[in-house]
KEVOKE-33765 format. One record per atom (N, C-alpha, C): residue in three letters; atom name; residue number from 1; x, y, z. Coordinates in pm, whole numbers. Last residue first. Layout:
<sites>
   residuo   atomo   num        X        Y        Z
       ALA      CA   NUM        X        Y        Z
...
</sites>
This chain:
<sites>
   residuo   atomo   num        X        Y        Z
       UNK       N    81    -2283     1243      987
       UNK      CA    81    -2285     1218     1132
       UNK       C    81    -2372     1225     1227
       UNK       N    80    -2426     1366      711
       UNK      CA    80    -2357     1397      827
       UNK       C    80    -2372     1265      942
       UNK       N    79    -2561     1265      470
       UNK      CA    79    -2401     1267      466
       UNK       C    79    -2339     1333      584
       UNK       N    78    -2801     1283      529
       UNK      CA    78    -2777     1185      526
       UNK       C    78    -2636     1135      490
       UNK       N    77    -2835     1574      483
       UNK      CA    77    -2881     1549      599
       UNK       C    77    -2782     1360      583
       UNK       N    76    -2632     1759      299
       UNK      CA    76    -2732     1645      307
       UNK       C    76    -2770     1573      406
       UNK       N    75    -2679     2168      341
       UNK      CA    75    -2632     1958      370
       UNK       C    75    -2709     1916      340
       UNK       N    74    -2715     2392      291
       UNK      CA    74    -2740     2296      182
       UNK       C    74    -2700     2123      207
       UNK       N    73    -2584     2510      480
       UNK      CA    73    -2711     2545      439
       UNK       C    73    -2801     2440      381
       UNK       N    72    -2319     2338      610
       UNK      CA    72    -2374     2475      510
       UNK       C    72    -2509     2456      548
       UNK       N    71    -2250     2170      767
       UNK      CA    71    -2260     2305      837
       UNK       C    71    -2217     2395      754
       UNK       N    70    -2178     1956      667
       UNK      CA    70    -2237     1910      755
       UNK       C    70    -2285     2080      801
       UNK       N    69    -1954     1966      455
       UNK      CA    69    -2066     1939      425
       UNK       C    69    -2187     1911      530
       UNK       N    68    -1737     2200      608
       UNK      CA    68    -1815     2062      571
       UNK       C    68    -1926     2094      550
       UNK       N    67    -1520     2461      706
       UNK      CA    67    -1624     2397      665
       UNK       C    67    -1651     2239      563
       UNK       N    66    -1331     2453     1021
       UNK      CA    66    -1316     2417      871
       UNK       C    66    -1455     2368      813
       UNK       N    65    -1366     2542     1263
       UNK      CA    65    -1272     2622     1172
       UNK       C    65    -1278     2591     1046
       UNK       N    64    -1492     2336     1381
       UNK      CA    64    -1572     2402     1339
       UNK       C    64    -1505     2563     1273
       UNK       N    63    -1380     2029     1172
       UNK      CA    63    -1404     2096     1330
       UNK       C    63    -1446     2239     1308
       UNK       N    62    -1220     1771     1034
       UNK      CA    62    -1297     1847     1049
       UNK       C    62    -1364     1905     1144
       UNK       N    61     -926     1723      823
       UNK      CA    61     -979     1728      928
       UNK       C    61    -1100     1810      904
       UNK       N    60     -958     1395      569
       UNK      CA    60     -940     1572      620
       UNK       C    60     -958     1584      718
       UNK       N    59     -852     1176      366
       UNK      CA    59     -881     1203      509
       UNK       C    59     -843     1350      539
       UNK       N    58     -932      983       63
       UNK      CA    58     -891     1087      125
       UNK       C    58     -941     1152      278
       UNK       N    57     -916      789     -226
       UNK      CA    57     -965      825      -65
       UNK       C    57     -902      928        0
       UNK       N    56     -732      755     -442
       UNK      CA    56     -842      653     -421
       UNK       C    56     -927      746     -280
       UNK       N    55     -613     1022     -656
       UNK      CA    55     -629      976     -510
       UNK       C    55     -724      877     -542
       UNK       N    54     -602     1180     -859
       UNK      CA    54     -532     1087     -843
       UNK       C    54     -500      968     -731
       UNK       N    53     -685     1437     -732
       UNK      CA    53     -754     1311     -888
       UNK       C    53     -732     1213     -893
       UNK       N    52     -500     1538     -597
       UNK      CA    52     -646     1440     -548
       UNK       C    52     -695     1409     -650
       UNK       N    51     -348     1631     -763
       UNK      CA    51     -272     1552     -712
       UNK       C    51     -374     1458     -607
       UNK       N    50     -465     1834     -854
       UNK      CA    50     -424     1754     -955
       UNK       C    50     -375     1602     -903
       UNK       N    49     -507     2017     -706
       UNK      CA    49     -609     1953     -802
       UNK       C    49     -606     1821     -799
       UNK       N    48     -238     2089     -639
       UNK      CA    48     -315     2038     -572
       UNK       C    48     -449     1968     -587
       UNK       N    47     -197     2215     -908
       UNK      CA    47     -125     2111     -867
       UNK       C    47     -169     2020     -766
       UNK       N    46     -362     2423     -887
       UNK      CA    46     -400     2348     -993
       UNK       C    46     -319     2184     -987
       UNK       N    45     -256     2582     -679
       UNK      CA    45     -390     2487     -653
       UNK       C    45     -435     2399     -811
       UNK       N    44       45     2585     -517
       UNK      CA    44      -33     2564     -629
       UNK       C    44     -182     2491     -685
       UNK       N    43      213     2540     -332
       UNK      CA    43       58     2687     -298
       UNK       C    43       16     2673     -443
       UNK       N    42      331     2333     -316
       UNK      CA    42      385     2425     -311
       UNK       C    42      297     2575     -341
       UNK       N    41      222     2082     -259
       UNK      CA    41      129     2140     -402
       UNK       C    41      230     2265     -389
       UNK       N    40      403     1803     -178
       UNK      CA    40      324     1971     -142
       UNK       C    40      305     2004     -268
       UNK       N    39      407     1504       38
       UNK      CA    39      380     1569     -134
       UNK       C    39      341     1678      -32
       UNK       N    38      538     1209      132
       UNK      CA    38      489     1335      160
       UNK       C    38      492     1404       13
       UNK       N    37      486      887      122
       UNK      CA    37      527      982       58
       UNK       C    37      479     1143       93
       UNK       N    36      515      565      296
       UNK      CA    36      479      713      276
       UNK       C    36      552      816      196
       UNK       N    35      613      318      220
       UNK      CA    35      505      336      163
       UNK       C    35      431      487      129
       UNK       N    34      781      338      543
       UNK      CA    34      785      250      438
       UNK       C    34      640      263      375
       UNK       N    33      848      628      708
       UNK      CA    33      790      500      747
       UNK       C    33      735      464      570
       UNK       N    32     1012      884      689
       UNK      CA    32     1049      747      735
       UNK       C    32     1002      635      745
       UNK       N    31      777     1064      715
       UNK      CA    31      852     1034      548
       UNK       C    31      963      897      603
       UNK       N    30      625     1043      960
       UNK      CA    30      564      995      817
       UNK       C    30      700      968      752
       UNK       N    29      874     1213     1092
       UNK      CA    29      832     1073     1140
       UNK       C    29      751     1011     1035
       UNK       N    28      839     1456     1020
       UNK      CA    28      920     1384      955
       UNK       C    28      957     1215      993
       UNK       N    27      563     1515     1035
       UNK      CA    27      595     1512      856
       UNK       C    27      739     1410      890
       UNK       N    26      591     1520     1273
       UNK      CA    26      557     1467     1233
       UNK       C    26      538     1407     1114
       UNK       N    25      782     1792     1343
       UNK      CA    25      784     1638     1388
       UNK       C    25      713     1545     1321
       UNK       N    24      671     1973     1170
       UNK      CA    24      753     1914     1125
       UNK       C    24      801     1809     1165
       UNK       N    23      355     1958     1348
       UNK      CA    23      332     1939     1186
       UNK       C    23      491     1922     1165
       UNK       N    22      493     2062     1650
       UNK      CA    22      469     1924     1591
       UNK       C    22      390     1878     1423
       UNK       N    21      581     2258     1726
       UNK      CA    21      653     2182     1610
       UNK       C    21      620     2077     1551
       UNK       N    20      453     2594     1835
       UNK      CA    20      398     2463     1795
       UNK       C    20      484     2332     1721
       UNK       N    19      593     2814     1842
       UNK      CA    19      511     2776     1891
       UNK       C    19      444     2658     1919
       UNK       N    18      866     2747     1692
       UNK      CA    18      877     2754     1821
       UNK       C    18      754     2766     1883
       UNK       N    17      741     2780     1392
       UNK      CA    17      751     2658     1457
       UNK       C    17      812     2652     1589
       UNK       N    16      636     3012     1418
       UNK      CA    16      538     2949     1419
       UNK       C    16      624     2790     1489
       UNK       N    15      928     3133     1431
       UNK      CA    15      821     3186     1496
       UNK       C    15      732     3055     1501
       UNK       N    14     1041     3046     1146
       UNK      CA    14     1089     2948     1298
       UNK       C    14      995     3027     1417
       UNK       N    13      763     2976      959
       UNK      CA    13      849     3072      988
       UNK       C    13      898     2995     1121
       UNK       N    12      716     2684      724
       UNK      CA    12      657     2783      836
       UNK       C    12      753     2876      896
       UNK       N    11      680     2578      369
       UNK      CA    11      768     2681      495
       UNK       C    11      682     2705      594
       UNK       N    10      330     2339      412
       UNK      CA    10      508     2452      332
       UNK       C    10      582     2464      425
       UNK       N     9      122     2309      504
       UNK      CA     9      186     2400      572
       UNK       C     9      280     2496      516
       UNK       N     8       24     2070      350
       UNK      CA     8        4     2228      346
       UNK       C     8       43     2332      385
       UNK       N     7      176     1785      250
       UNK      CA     7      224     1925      368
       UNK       C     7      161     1995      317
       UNK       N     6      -25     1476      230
       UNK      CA     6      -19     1650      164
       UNK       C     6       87     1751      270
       UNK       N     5      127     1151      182
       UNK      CA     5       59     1264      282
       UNK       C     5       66     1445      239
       UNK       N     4       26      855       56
       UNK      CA     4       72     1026       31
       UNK       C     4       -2     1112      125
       UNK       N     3       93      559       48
       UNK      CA     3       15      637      133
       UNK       C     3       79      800       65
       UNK       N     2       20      222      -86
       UNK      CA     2      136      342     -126
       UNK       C     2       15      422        1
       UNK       N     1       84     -117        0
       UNK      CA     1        0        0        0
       UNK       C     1       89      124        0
</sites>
């Protein structure tokens, strides 16, 4: 099984990452483990497109910073939780 993990993050400034490190801890614990591939669209959204087309499945987070299909207007009642 192949796995690709997205960095969205990119660069973070050493500011951000003295707040928090764990997105580079962890990116770099993924790219060590057999099958994973980290990928960045490098802020390119046609690249980023491009690169879930190509996907079987896909895992996002979701919480109430990030909209879903669960908390528009227009849900499908039967695609939420």
């Amino acid at each position: 099984m192949r796995l690709t993990v997205m960095d969205l993050f990119g660069t973070r400034s050493p500011e951000r990452i003295r707040l928090d490190p764990s997105p580079e801890r962890h990116l770099e614990e993924l790219a060590t483990t057999d099958g994973v591939t980290i990928a960045s669209d490098r802020g390119d959204r046609v690249r980023y497109r491009n690169i879930l087309a190509g996907a079987h499945f896909g895992i996002a987070p979701s919480g109430p910073a990030v909209p879903g299909p669960c908390r528009s207007s227009t849900a499908r009642p039967w695609a939420c939780p």
